[in-house]
Structures are given as structure tokens and as C-alpha cells.
N, C-alpha and C positions, 0 to 999 in steps of 0.2 A: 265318283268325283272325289279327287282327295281333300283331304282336309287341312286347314290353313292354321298352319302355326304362328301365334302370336310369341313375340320376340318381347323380354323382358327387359332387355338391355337399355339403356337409356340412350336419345337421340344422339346424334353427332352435332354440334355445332358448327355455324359455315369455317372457322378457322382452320377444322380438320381434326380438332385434339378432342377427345373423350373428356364430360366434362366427370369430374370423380369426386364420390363424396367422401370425408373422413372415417375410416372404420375406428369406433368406437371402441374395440378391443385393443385396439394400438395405439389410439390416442389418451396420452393421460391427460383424467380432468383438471379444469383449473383448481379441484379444492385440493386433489392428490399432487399437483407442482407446487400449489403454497405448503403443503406438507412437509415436502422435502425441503423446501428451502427455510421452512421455522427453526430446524434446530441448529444448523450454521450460524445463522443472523441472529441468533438467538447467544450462541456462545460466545460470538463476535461483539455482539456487545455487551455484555455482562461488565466484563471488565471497564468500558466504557460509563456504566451505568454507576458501579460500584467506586468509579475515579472520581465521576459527576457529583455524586451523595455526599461525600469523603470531603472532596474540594469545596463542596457548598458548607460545609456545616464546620471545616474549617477557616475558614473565609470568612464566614457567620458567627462565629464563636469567638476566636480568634486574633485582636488587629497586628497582634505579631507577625502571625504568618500571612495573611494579609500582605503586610511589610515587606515580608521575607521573599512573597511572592512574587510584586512588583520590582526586589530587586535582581533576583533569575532572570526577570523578563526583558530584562535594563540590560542588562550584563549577554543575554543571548543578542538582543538588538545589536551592540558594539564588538556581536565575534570578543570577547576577550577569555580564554582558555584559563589560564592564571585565575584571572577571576572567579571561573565559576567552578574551578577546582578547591579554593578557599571557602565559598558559600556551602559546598558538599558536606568542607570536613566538619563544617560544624554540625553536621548532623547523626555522627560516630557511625556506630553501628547502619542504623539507617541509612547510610548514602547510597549502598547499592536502590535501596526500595525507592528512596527520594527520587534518584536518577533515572530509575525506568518507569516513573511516573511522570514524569519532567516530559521521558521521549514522545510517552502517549499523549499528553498533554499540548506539548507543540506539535503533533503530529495533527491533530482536532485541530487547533487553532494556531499553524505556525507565526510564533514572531519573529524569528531570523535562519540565520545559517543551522541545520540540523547537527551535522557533522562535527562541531565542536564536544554534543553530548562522548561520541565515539571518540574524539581525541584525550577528553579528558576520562573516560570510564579508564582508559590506557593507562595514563598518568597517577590515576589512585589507586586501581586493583590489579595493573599487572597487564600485561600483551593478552594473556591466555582468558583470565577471568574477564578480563574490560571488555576481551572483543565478543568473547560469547555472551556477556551481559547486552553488549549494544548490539547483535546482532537476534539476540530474541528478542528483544525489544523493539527493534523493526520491525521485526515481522508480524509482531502480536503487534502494534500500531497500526499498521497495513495492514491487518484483518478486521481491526472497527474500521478502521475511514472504508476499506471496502463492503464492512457490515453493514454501515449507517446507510451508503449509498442506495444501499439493495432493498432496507426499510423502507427510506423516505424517498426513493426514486428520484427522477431527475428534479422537477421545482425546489424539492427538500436543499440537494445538495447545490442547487443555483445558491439558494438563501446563505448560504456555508460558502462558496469559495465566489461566485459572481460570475455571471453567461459568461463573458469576456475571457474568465480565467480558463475556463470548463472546455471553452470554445477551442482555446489554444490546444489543445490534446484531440479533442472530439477526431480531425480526420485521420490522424494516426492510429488511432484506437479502432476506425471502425475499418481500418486497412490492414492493419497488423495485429491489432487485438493483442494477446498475452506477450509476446513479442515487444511491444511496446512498454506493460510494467519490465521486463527484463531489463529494455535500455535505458529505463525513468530510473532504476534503482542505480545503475553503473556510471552514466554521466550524471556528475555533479551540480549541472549546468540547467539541469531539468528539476523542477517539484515533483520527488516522488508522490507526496502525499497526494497533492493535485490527481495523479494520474491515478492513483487508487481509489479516490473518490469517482476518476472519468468512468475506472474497469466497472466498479458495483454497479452501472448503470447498463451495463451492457450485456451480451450472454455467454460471457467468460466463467468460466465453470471454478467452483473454491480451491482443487487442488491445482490446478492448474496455473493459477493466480500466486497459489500461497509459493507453488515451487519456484514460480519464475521473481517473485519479490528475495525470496532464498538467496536464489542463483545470483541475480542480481546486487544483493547487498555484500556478499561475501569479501568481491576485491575492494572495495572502499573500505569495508569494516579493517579487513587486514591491514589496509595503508597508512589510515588514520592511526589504528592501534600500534602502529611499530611507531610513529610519526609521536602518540602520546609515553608511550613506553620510554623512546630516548631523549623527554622531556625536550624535543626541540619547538621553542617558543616564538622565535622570529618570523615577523608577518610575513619575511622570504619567503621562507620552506615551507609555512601554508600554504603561500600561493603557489608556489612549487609544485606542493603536496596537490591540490586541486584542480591544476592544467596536466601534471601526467597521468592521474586519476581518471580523466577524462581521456586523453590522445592513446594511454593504452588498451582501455577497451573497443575504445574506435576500431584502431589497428587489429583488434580482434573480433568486431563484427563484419568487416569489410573481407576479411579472409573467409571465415566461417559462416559468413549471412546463412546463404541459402542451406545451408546442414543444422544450422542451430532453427533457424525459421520452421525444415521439415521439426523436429524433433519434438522445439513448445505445440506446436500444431497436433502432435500426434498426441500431445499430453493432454490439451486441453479437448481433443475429439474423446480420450478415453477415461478420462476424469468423469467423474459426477459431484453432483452439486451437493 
């Protein structure tokens, strides 16, 4: 009589699909994913941490700057360039450090138009130094507001920009993902900041992010910076400055979508966190 072999395999469900458990050699654990992602979040906000302590304690210390602070904030609310390029000089030496502290700053907590920082870095230090001062400065911005997001997860960053704001990005973000900071940083018309507070919440990988805010800030930063470099002041050529800022990268997402789409895609599949 032969003998009956018992089958180890697990049953079939009536759907038809094998139902399959996670192999624990290939799953990494949840303490090994918070591992990797401590020391990103970690460097990302440092500087955040180190701007927070700084501002507090002069703030607290301080009611000059205090003063001096409310009037940056004034002068960023009314867009006036002029202005906030006289507010800089008075701080000699320091303007560059003033100013990439300003970016990170409104970048946390924006009070107005960002893009004046870039028009005037122009205007004081030059096309070459202005624009790579405001063009690091973006991007190490865009690495805390994506830091903090990734800390405090989504309620955190509700409390920070408001459901309603968050909400505005949310379908784009989970449709296009890194693609979307690219177009948040090139039209003008969008909160970048916004959108990097939406990416930290999502499963957009760091390099990924950090390249496509790069790529992204690059033709702005240049525009602005030739825009501050030729000291032109007229709320024209802003606006000027602003609607072609916007129509030509348009003109070049609508050529190049689907090739620039495959490309962040490939970056952000082979990126790690």
C-alpha cells in the first residue's frame, strides 16, 4: 500500500492566489528602517535645530534684533528688493550668513515672496556668488522642511502648514511623487516649501528629492540672479521676471515630460534613503 505524502505547502484560498507570508531575511525590520532613516533626519535638522537655539536666544537677549527681525519680515511681506538689500548691508561681513539664514528661516515659516532672497543675493555679492549662495541655501532649506516632515510625520506637519495647504499638493505628490518637487521648485507659482514639507511625508527617497529640488531650483536661481546682478528694480521686470520664469519651464516639461518623468523615476527607484 503506498504511502501518503503530507504536503507542506500552505492551502490555496478560493480567490485562486497563494496566500504568502513575508520572508524575514528580506524584510527589513521596522528598528533597521528607523535606522537608516536617523541619520538623514538627523543632519537635516541639525541646522534647523542650531537656527532655532540661535534665533531664540537672540530674540531673548536681544530687542534690537528682535526689531531688526520684524523689520526683514515687513519688508519680505511688501516684495521690496531695494529694501532688503539696505537691511543686509548693514550687517558687513555677515550678510552672506544673515541671508542664508533669512532663506532657512522663511523657508520654516514663509512670510512672503522667497525669490526676492535670490534677486538680492545678486545684487550684493555678484551673478556667480549670489546665485550659488541662494541656490545652497535652497536646497539645505528643502532638506529641513523635508527633514522635519519625516520626524513629525503627517499631524506634525498639518500643525506647520494647515490640512487645506498640505491638501493642495497631496494628489500630485502621490501621482508623480519626485517629479512634482522638480515642478514645485521651477514654477514660481507653486510653494516649494509647501511641497517639501508634502514629499517628507511620503516614500520619496533623500537623494532623490535632494536631486530633483537641485534640478529644479537651478533656472529660477539663474534668472533671478542675472535679474539682481543688472540691478533691474522695476515691479515690470519682476513681474516679467516671474511669468517667463514660469512659461519656460512649462515649454519644457510639456516637450520633455515623459523622458524627464522616466529619469526622476529611475532616480528615485535607485536612490536610498
Amino acid at each position: 500500500m503506498p504511502q501518503r505524502v503530507e504536503c507542506s505547502e500552505p492551502p490555496v484560498p478560493d480567490g485562486g492566489f497563494t496566500a504568502m507570508t513575508p520572508d524575514p531575511a528580506r524584510e527589513p525590520s521596522t528598528e533597521e528602517g528607523r535606522g537608516d532613516r536617523a541619520v538623514p533626519i538627523a543632519l537635516s535638522l541639525l541646522p534647523a535645530l542650531i537656527l532655532v537655539m540661535a534665533g531664540a536666544a537672540l530674540v531673548g537677549f536681544s530687542p534690537a534684533f528682535r526689531a531688526e527681525l520684524g523689520v526683514a519680515w515687513e519688508i519680505l511681506r511688501e516684495g521690496e528688493p531695494e529694501g532688503l538689500r539696505v537691511w543686509l548691508l548693514q550687517f558687513g561681513a555677515w550678510a552672506p550668513v544673515i541671508s542664508g539664514l533669512l532663506q532657512i528661516a522663511t523657508s520654516i515659516f514663509p512670510p512672503g515672496p522667497s525669490f526676492l532672497l535670490g534677486i538680492v543675493n545678486a545684487m550684493l555679492f555678484g551673478i556667480v556668488l549670489g546665485g550659488l549662495l541662494t541656490l545652497g541655501t535652497q536646497i539645505l532649506a528643502a532638506a529641513i522642511c523635508f527633514g522635519i516632515a519625516r520626524a513629525v510625520g503627517r499631524p506634525g506637519v498639518v500643525r506647520l502648514v494647515s490640512e487645506d495647504r498640505l491638501a493642495r499638493v497631496d494628489g500630485f505628490m502621490q501621482r508623480r511623487g519626485v517629479l512634482t518637487v522638480f515642478v514645485g521648485r521651477v514654477i514660481p507659482f507653486i510653494n516649494p516649501d509647501l511641497v517639501s514639507y508634502a514629499a517628507g511625508v511620503t516614500g520619496i527617497r533623500w537623494p532623490a528629492f535632494l536631486l530633483a529640488v537641485g534640478a529644479g531650483a537651478v533656472p529660477s536661481t539663474i534668472f533671478y540672479s542675472v535679474i539682481g546682478a543688472t540691478a533691474i528694480e522695476a515691479t515690470g521686470w519682476v513681474l516679467v521676471g516671474v511669468v517667463t520664469s514660469a512659461v519656460l519651464p512649462l515649454l519644457v516639461l510639456l516637450v520633455y515630460r515623459r523622458r524627464l518623468s522616466r529619469w526622476l523615476s529611475s532616480r528615485e527607484s535607485g536612490g536610498a534613503e
